[in-house]
C-alpha positions in Angstrom: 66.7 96.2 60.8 63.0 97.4 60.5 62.6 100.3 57.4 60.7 102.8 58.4 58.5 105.0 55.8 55.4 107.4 55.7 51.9 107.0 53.9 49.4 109.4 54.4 45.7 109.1 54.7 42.6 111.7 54.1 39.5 112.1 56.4 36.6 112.7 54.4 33.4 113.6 56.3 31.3 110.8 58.0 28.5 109.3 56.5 27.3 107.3 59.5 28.5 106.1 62.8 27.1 103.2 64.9 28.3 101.6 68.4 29.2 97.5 67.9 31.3 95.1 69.2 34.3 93.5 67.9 35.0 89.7 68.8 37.7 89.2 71.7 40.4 87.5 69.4 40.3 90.0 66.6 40.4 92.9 68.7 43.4 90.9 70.9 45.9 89.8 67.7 45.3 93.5 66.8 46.9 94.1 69.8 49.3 91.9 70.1 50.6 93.1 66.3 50.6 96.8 67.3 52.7 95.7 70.4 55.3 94.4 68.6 55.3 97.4 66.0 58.1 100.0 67.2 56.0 103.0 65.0 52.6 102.2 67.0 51.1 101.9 62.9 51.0 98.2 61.6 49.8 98.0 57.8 47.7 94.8 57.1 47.2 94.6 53.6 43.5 92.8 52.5 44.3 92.0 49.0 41.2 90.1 48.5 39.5 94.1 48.8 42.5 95.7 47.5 42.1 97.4 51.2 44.6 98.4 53.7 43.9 98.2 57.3 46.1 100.1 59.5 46.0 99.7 63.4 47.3 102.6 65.8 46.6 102.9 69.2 43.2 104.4 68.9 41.3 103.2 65.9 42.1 101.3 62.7 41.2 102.9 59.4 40.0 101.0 56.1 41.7 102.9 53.1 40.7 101.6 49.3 44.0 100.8 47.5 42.5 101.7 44.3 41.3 105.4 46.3 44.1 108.3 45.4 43.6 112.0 46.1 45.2 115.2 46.5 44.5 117.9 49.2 46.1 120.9 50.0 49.1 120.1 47.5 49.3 116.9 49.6 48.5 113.2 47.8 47.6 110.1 50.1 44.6 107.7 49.9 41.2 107.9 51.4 39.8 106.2 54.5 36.4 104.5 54.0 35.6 103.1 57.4 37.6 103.0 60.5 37.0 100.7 64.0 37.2 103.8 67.1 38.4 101.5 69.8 38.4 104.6 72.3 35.2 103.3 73.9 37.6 100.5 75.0 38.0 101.2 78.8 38.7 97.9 80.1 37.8 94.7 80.0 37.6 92.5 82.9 38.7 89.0 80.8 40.6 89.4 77.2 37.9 86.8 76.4 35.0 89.7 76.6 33.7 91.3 73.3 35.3 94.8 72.7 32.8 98.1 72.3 33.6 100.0 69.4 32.3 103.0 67.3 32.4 102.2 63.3 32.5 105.4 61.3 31.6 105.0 58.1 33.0 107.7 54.9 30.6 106.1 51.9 27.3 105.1 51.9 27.6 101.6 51.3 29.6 101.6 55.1 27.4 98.6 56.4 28.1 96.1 53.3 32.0 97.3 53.4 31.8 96.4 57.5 30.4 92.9 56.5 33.0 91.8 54.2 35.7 93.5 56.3 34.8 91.0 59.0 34.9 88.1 56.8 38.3 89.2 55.2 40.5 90.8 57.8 41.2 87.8 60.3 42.6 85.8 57.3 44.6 89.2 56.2 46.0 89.1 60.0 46.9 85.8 59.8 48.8 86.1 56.7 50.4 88.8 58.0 51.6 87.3 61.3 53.2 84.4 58.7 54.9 86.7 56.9 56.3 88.8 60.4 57.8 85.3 61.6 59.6 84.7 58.9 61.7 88.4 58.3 61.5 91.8 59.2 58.6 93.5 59.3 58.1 96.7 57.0 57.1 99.3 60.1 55.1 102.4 58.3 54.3 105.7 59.8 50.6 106.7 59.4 49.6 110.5 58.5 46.1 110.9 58.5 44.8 114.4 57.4 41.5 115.8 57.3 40.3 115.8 53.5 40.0 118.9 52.0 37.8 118.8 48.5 37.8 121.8 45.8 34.6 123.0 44.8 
């Protein structure tokens, strides 16, 4: 039996946003993970970042580890770049490449991109080992927009 809890997550304001695309079989195990997820939010830790992806059905947010605020009264972590896979309309092959929008929330958005391609396919694929072999932890994702005092 699947355990079911809640994070939440803060939207600060964007830095930057820029149009790319993703490579067909990263954009297609995505998928296939948040297929099998019963809470449409699958949590991919990238411990080599101390970063947590989490996929949903419209975008996947980047969130620090090490990144903890309160808002509001309310505590959760902080997004630092997230994958908008609205633009996604259709492909006519799952081999195509997939448009996406990157939002960036820090400055150094480009370099954090870079290494997030280089170290989330590996997180996946641990991830996928660990899902064959027991249940998976399914996580609920509340994602608020961040609210700093001045």
């Amino acid at each position: 039996m699947a355990t079911t809890t809640t994070e939440t997550f803060f939207r600060p304001a964007e830095t930057a946003r820029e149009r790319l695309t993703l490579p067909a079989p990263l954009h297609n195990r995505c998928r296939l993970l948040l297929s099998r997820c019963p809470t449409q939010s699958v949590f991919i830790p990238i411990r080599s970042m101390q970063y947590l992806a989490v996929i949903d059905p419209v975008e996947i947010i980047f969130v620090d580890n090490q990144g903890y605020a309160v808002s509001n009264g309310q505590g959760g972590r902080i997004i630092v770049m997230s994958w908008d896979m609205r633009l996604d309309t259709g492909r006519d092959s799952l081999v195509e490449p997939v448009p996406i929008e990157i939002v960036h929330y820090r400055p150094e958005g480009r370099d954090t991109h870079r290494r997030v391609m280089s170290e989330f396919p590996p997180a996946l694929q641990r991830y996928e080992e660990r899902q064959k072999s027991g249940v998976p932890l399914c996580l609920t994702a509340t994602i608020l927009p961040f609210t700093a005092r001045t």
